[in-house]
C-alpha positions, -999 to 999 in steps of 0.1 A, spaced: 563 -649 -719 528 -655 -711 529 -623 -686 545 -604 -710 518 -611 -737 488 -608 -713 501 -569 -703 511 -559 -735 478 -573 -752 456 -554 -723 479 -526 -728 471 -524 -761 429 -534 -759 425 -506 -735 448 -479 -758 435 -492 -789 408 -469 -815 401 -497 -828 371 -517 -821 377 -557 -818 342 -563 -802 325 -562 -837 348 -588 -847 333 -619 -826 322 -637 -853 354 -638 -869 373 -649 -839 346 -673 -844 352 -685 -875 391 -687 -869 385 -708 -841 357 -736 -862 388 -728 -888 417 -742 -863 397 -770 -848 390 -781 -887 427 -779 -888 433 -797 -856 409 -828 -867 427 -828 -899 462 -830 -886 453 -861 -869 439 -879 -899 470 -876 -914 507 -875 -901 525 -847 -910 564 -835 -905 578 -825 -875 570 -782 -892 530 -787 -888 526 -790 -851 547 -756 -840 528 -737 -871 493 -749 -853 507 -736 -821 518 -703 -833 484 -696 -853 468 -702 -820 489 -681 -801 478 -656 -827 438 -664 -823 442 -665 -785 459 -631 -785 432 -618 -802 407 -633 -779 422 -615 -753 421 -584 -767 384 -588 -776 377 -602 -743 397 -573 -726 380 -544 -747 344 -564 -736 353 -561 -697 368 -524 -702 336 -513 -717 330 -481 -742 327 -504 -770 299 -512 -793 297 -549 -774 302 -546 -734 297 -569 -703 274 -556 -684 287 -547 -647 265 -575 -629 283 -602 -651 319 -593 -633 327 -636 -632 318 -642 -668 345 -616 -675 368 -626 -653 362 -664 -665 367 -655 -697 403 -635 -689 415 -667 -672 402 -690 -702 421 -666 -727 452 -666 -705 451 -705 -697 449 -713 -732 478 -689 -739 502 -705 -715 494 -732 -728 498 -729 -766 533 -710 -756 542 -740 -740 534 -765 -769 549 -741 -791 581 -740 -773 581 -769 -746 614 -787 -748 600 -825 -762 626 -854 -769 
């Protein structure tokens, strides 16, 4: 699932009109938004519902990081990596991916 995500996401960042590099501090605030979540959650117990709905929004917020990141690397863009700076973007492909296994895998791991 995670290799079908990753290609159709880069699929779609390089085919895309629109522009998702303006959008970083979004992303941004999505992410201070989840972790807010995430330190919440812990506080206080909830039903068995809140865990896989914290998953899938950060399926949706990783996605979008990819996309972002991907559009960054492919250049053209109104924000670009800069062609000397080929392991930041390559670090920041496997972070984005890494953390997209693994929310997939939280989100539908097999616990008992």
């Amino acid at each position: 699932m995670t290799l079908f995500m990753t290609i159709s996401l880069t699929i779609y960042a390089f085919c895309a009109k629109t522009d998702f590099t303006v959008c970083g501090s979004l992303f941004f605030v999505l992410s201070i938004g989840m972790i807010m979540l995430a330190l919440f959650s812990m506080m206080i117990s909830f039903n068995t519902w809140w865990h896989p709905m914290m998953a899938a929004i950060s399926v949706v917020i990783y996605g979008l990081y990819l996309i972002f990141d991907t559009q960054m690397i492919a250049g053209g863009r109104s924000h670009e990596i800069s062609m000397d700076d080929y392991v930041l973007g390559a670090l920041l492909l496997y972070v984005d991916i890494m953390m997209l296994f693994l929310e997939l895998l939280r989100l539908f791991g097999n616990r008992k």
